[in-house]
BAFI-3210 file (N, C-alpha, C; in Angstrom, 3 decimals, decimal comma, padded with zeros to 6 digits):
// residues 211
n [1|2|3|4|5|6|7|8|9|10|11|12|13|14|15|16|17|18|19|20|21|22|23|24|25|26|27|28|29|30|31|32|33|34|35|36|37|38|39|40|41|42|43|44|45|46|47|48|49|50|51|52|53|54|55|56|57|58|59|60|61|62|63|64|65|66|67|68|69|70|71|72|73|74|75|76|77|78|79|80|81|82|83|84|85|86|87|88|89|90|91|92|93|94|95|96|97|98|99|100|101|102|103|104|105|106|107|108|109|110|111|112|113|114|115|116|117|118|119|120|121|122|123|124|125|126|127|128|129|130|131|132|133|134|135|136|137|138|139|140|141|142|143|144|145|146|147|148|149|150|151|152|153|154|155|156|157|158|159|160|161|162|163|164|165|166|167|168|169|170|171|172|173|174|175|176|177|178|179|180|181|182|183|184|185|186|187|188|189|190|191|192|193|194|195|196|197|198|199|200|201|202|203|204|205|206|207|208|209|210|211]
n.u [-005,467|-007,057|-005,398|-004,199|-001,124|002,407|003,873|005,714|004,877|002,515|002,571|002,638|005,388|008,188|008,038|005,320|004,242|002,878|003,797|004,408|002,816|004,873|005,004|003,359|001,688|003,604|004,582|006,312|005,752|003,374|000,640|-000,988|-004,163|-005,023|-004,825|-006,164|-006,144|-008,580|-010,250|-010,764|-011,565|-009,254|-008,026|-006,107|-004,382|-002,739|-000,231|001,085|004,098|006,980|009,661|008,747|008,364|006,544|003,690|001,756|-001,083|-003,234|-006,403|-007,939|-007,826|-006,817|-005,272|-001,802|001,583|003,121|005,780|006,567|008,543|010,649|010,447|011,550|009,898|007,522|004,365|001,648|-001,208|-004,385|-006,002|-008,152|-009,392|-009,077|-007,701|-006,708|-005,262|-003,087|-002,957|-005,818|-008,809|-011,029|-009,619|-009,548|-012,558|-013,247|-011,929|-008,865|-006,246|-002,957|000,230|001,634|-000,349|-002,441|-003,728|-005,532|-004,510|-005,090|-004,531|-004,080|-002,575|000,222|-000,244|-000,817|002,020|003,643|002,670|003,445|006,546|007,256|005,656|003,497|-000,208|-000,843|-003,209|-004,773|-006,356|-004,519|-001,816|-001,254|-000,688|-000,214|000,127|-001,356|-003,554|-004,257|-003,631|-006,437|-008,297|-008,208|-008,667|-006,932|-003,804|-000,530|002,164|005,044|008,288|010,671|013,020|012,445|010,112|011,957|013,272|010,922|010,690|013,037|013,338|011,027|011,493|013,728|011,841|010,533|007,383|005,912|003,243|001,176|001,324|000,575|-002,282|-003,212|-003,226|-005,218|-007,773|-007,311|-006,624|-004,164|-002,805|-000,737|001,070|001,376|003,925|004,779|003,681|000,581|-000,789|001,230|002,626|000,922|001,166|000,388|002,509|003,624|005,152|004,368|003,228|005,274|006,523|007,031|006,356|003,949|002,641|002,520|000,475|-001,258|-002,494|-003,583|-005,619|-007,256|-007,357|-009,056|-011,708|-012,725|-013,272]
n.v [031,263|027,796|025,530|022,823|021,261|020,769|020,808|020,630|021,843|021,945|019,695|017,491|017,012|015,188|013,916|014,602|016,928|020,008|022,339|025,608|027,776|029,496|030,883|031,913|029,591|028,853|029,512|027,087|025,230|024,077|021,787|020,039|018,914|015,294|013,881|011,955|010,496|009,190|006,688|007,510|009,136|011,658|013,653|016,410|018,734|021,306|022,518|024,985|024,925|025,342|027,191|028,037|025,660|022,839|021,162|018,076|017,361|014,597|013,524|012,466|009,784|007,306|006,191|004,883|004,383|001,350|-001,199|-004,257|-006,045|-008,505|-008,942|-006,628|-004,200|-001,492|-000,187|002,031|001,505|000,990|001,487|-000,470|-001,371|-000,922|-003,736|-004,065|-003,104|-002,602|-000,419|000,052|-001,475|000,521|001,902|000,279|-000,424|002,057|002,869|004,100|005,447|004,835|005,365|001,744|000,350|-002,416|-003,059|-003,745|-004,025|-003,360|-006,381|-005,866|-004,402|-004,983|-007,922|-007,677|-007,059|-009,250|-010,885|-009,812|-009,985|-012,394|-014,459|-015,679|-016,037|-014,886|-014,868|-017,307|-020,334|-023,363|-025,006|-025,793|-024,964|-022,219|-019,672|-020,943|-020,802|-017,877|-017,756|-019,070|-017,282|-014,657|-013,111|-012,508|-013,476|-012,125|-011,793|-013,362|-013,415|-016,111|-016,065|-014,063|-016,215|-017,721|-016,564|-015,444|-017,985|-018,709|-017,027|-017,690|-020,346|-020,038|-018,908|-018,607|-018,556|-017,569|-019,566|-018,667|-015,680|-016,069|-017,111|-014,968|-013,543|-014,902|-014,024|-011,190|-009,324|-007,814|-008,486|-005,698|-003,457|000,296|002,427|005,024|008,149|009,055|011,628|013,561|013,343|013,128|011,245|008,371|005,696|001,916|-001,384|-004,878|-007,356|-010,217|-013,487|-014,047|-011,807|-011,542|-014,416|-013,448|-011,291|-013,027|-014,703|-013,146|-011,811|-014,068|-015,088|-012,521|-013,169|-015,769|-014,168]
n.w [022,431|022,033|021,646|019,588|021,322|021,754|024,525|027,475|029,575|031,017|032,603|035,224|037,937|037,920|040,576|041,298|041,865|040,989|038,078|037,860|035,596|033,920|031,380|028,256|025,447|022,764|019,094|017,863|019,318|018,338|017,617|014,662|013,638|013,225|010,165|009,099|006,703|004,158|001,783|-001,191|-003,845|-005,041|-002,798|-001,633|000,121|000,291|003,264|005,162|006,648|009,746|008,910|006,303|004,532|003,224|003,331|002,524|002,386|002,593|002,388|001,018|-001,094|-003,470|-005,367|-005,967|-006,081|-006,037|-005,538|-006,165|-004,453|-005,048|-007,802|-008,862|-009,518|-009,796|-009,990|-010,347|-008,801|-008,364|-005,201|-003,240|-001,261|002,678|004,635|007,153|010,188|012,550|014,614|015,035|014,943|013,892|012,292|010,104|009,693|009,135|006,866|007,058|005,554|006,809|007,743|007,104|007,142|006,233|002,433|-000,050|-003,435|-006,727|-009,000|-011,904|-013,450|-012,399|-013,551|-016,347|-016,777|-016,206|-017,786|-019,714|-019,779|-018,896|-020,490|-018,938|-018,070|-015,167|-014,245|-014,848|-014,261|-012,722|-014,353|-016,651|-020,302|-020,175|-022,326|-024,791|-023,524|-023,576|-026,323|-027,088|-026,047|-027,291|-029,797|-032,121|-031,619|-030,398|-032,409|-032,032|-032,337|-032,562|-031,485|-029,544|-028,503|-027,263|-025,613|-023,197|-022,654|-021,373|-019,029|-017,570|-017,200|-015,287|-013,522|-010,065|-008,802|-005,664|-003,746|-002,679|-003,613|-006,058|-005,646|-004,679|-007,510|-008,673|-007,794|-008,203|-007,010|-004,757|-001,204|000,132|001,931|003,036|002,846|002,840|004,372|004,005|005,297|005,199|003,239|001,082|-000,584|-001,238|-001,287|-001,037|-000,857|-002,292|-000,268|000,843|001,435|004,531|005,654|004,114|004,733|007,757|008,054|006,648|008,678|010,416|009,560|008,780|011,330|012,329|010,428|011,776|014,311]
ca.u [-006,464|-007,139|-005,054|-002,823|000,302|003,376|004,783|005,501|004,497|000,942|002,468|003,614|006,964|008,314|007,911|003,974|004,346|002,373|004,154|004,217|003,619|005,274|005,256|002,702|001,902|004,725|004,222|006,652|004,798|002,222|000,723|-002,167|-005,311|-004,094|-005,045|-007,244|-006,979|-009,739|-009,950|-011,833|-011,650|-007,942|-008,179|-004,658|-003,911|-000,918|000,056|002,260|004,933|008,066|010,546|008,309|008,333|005,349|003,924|001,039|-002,259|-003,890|-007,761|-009,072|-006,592|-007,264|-003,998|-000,301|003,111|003,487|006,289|006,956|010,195|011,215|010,704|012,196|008,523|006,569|003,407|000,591|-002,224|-005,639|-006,197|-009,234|-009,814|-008,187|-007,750|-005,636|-004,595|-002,156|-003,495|-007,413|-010,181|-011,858|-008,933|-010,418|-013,875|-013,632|-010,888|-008,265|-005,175|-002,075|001,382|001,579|-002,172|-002,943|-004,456|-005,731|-004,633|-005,674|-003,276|-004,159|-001,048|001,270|-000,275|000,068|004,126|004,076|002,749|005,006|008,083|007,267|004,889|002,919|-000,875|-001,427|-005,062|-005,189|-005,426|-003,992|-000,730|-001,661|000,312|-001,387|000,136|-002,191|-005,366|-004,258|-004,039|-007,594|-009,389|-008,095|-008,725|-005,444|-002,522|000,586|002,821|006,096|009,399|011,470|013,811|011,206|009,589|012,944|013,710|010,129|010,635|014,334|013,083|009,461|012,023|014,175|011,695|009,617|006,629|005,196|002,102|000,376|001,138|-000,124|-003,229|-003,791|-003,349|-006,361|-008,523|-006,945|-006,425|-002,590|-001,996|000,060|001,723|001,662|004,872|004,286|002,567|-000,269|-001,200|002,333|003,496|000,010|001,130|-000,251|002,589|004,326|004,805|003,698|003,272|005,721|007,415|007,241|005,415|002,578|002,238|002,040|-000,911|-002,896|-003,066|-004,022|-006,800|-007,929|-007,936|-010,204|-012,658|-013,240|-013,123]
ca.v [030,350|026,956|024,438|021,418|022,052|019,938|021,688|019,722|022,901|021,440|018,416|017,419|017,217|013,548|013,812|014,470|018,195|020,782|023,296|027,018|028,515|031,386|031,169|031,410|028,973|029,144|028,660|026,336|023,708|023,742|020,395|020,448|018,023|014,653|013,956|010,654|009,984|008,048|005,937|007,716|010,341|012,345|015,304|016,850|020,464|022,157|023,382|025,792|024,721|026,122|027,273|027,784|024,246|022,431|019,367|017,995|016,689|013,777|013,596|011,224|009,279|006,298|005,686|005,144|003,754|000,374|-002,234|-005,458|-006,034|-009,658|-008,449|-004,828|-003,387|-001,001|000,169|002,747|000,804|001,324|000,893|-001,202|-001,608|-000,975|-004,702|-004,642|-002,083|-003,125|000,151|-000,303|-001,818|001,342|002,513|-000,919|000,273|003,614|003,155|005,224|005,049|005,570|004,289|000,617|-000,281|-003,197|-002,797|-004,826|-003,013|-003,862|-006,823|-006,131|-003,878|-006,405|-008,800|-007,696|-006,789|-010,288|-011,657|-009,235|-010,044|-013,854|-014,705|-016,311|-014,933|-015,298|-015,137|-018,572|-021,276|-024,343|-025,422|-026,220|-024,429|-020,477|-019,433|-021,704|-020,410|-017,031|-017,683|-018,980|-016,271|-013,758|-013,672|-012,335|-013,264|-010,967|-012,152|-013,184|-013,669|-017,430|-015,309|-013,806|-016,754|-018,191|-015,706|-015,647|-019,277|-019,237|-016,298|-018,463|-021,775|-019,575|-017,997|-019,356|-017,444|-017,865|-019,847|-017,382|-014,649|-016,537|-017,468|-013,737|-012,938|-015,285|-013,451|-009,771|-008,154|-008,263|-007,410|-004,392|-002,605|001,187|002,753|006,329|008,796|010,169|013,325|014,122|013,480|013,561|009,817|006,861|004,273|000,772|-002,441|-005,857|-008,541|-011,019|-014,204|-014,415|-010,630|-012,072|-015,175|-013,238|-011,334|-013,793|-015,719|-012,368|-011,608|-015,420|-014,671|-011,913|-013,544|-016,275|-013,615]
ca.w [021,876|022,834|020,292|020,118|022,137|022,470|025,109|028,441|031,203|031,697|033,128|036,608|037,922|037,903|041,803|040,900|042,133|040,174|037,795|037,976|034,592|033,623|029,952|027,165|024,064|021,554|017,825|017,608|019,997|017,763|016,958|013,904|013,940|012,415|008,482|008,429|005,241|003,960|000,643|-002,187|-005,447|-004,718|-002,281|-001,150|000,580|000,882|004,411|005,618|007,739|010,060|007,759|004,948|004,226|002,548|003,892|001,751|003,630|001,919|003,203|000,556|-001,618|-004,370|-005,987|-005,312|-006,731|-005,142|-005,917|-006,013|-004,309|-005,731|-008,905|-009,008|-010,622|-009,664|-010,852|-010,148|-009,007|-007,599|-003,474|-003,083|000,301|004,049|005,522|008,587|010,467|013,945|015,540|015,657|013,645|013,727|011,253|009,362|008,927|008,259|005,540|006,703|005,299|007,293|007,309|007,415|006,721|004,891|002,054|-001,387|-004,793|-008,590|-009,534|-013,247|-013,897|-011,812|-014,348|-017,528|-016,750|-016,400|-019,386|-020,882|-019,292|-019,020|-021,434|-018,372|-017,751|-014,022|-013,778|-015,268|-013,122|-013,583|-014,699|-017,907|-021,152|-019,881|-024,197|-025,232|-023,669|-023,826|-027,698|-027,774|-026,207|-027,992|-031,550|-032,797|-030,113|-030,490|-032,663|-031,538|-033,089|-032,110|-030,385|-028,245|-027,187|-026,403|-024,415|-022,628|-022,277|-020,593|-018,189|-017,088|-016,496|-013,828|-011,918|-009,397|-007,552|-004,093|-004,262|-001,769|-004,440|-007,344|-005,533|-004,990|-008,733|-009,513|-007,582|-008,891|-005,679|-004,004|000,040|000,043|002,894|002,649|003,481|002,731|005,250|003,558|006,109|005,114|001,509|-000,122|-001,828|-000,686|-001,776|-000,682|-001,738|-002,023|000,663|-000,071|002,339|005,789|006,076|003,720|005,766|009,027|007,806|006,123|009,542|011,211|008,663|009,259|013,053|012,465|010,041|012,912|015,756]
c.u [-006,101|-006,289|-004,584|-001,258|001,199|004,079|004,605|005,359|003,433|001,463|003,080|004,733|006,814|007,858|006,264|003,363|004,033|003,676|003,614|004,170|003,918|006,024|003,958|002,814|002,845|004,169|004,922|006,462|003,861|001,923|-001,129|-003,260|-005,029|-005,323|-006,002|-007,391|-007,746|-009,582|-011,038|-011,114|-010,298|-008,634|-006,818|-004,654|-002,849|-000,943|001,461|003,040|006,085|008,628|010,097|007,972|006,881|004,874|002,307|-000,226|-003,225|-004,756|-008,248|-007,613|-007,034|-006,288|-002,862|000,464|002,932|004,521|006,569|008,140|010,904|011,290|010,501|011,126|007,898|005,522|002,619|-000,760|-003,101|-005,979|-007,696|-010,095|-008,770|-008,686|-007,502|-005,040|-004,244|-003,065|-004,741|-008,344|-010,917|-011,039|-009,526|-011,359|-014,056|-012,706|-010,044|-006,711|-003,839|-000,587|001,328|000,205|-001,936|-003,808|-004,692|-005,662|-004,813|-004,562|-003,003|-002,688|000,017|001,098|-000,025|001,561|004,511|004,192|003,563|006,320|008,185|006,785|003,904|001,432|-001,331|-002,728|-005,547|-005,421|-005,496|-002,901|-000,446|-000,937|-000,672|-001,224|-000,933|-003,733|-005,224|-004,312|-005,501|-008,385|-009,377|-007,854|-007,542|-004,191|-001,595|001,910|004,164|006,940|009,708|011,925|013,196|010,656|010,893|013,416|012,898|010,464|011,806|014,318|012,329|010,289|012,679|013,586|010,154|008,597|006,046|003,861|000,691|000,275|000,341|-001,739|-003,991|-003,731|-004,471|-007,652|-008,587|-006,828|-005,389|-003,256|-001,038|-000,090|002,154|003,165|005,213|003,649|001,366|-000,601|-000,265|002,928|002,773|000,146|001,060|000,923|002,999|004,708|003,886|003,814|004,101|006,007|006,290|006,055|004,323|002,074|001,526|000,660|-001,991|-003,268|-003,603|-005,641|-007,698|-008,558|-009,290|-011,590|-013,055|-013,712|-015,074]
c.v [028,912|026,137|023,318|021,439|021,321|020,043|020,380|020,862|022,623|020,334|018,513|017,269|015,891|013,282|013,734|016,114|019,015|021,797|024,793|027,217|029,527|031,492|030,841|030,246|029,745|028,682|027,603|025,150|023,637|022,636|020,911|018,941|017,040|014,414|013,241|010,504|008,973|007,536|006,897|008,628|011,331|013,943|015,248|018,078|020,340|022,649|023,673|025,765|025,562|026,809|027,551|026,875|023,837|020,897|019,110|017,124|015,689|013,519|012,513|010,922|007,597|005,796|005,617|004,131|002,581|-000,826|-003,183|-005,828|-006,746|-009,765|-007,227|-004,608|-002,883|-000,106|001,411|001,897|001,303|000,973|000,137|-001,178|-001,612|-002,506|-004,964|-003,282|-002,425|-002,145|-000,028|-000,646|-001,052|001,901|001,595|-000,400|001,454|003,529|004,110|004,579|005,799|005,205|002,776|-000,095|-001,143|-003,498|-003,699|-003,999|-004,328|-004,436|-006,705|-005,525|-004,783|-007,555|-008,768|-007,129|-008,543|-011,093|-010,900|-009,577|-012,000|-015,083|-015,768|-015,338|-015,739|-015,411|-016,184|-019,226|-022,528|-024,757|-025,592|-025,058|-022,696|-019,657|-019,749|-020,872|-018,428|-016,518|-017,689|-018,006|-015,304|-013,847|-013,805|-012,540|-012,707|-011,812|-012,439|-013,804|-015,452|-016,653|-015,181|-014,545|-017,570|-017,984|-015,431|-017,031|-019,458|-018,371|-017,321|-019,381|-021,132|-019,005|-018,661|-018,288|-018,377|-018,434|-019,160|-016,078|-015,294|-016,870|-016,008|-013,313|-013,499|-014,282|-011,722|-008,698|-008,891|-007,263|-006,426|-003,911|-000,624|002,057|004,199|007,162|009,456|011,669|013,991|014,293|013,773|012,263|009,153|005,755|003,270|-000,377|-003,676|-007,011|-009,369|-011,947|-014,438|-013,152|-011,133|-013,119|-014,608|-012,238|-011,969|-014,605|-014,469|-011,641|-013,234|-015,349|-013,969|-011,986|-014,360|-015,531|-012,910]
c.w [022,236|021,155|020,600|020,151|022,295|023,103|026,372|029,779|031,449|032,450|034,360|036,625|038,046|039,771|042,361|041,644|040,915|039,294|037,764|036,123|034,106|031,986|029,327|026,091|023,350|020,265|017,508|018,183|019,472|017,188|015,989|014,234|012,798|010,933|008,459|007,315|004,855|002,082|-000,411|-003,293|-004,549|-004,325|-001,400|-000,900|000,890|002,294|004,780|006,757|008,365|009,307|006,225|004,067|003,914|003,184|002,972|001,973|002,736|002,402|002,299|-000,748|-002,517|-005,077|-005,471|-005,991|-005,601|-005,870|-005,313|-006,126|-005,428|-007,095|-009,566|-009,994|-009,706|-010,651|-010,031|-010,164|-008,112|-006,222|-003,723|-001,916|001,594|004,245|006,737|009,093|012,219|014,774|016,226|014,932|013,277|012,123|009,901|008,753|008,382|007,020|005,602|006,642|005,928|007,051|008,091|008,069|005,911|004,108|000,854|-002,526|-005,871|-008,722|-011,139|-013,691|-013,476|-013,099|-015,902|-017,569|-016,756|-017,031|-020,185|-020,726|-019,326|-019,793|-020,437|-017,547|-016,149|-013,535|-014,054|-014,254|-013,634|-013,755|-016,237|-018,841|-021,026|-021,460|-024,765|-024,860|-024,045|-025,486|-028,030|-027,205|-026,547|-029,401|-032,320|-031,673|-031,198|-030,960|-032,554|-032,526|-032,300|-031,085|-029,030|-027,583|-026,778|-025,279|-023,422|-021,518|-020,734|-019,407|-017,227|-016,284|-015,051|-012,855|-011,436|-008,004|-006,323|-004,641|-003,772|-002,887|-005,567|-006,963|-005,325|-006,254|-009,461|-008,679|-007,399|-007,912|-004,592|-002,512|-000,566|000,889|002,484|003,421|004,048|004,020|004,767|003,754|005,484|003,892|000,758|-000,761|-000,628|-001,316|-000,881|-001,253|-000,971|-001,212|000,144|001,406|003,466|006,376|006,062|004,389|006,856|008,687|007,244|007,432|010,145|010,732|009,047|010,411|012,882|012,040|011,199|014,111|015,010]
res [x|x|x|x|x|x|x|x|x|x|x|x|x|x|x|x|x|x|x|x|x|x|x|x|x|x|x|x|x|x|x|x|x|x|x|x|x|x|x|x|x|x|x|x|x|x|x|x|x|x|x|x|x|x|x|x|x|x|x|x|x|x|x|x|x|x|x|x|x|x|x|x|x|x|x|x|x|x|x|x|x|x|x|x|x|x|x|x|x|x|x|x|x|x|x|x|x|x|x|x|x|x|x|x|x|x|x|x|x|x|x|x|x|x|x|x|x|x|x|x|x|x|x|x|x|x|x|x|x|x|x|x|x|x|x|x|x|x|x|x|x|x|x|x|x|x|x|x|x|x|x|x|x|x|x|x|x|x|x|x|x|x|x|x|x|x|x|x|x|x|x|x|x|x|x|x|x|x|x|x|x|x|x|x|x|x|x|x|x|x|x|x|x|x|x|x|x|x|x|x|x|x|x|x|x|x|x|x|x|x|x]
***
C-alpha cells in the first residue's frame, strides 16, 4: 500500500545513479500524516506507536499550562489566537498550533496572581494608587490585616515589570510562545514572551501589519 515512508531506497545515489530495489516497505519506516492542530473545543486521540508506546494527537486544542518565567507562575490559560508563526502565514490563518507559534492567551489568571501576590491590579492604567481604585469599584474590598499590606507593600517596592508586559496586561491578552508539540503530547503549553524574545516579535508582528 501506498503510505508515508522514511526509507531512503527511492532516492538516487550521491553520484545521481538510480537504485536497484530489492526490498519492500518496512513498518518501521513508517511516517503518519502530520496533526495540524487547529485552535478550538479539545479534541485528542490516542495512537499506537512502536513499542506499544502512546503518543497523543491533538487536532483541535483551546487550553494549556503556560508560565511566566520571571515570575516562577504558571497558570492554565485560554489560547486566543495564532499570531506568528516563522514557518508560514498559512500556519497564521488557519490557526494551527505547532511548536513555537505565537500565540495571545487570557491575561486574566496572570492578573489576578498578581493582585494577590502584590496587591497591584494591572489592568489599571496609570500610575496612580491602583488599591485605591480597586477599593472603589468594588463595593466590599478584601479586608486586609497591617501585616498583609506591609508585606504586599515591601514585595510591589522590589519588583519592577517590563513596560511591554504591562502594556499587554491592559489590553488582557499576553504573547506566548508554545513549547509543547501538540500532534505529540496532546498539551498545548509554553510560556510568556518576556525581554529581548518579546521585543523581537513585536517588531516582526509590526513588519507584518505594514507588509
Amino acid at each position: 500500500a501506498m503510505g508515508i515512508s522514511r526509507d531512503t531506497r527511492h532516492k538516487h545515489r550521491k553520484t545521481g545513479g538510480r537504485r536497484n530495489i530489492h526490498q519492500k516497505k518496512r513498518k518501521f519506516e513508517m511516517g503518519r500524516p502530520s496533526a495540524l492542530c487547529k485552535l478550538g473545543p479539545k479534541r485528542v486521540r490516542p495512537v499506537r506507536c512502536r513499542g506499544g508506546n502512546m503518543k497523543y494527537r491533538a487536532l483541535r486544542i483551546d487550553h494549556g499550562n503556560f508560565s511566566w518565567g520571571s515570575e516562577h507562575c504558571a497558570k492554565r490559560v485560554r489560547i486566543l489566537d495564532v499570531v506568528y508563526n516563522a514557518t508560514s502565514n498559512e500556519l497564521v490563518r488557519t490557526k494551527t498550533l505547532t511548536k513555537n507559534s505565537i500565540v495571545q492567551v487570557d491575561a486574566q489568571p496572570f492578573k489576578q496572581w498578581y493582585l494577590k501576590k502584590y496587591g497591584v491590579d494591572l489592568g489599571k492604567k496609570g500610575k496612580g494608587d491602583k488599591h485605591k481604585d480597586a477599593a472603589k469599584e468594588g463595593e466590599e474590598p478584601e479586608k486586609k490585616s497591617g501585616h498583609v499590606i506591609a508585606k504586599l507593600k515591601g514585595r510591589a517596592a522590589k519588583q519592577k515589570l517590563e513596560p511591554l508586559i504591562e502594556d499587554q496586561f491592559q489590553s488582557g491578552r499576553l504573547l506566548a510562545a508554545i513549547a509543547s508539540r501538540p500532534g505529540q503530547s496532546g498539551h498545548c503549553d509554553g510560556y510568556i514572551l518576556e525581554g529581548e524574545e518579546l521585543t523581537f516579535y513585536k517588531k516582526k508582528l509590526e513588519k507584518k501589519k505594514k507588509a
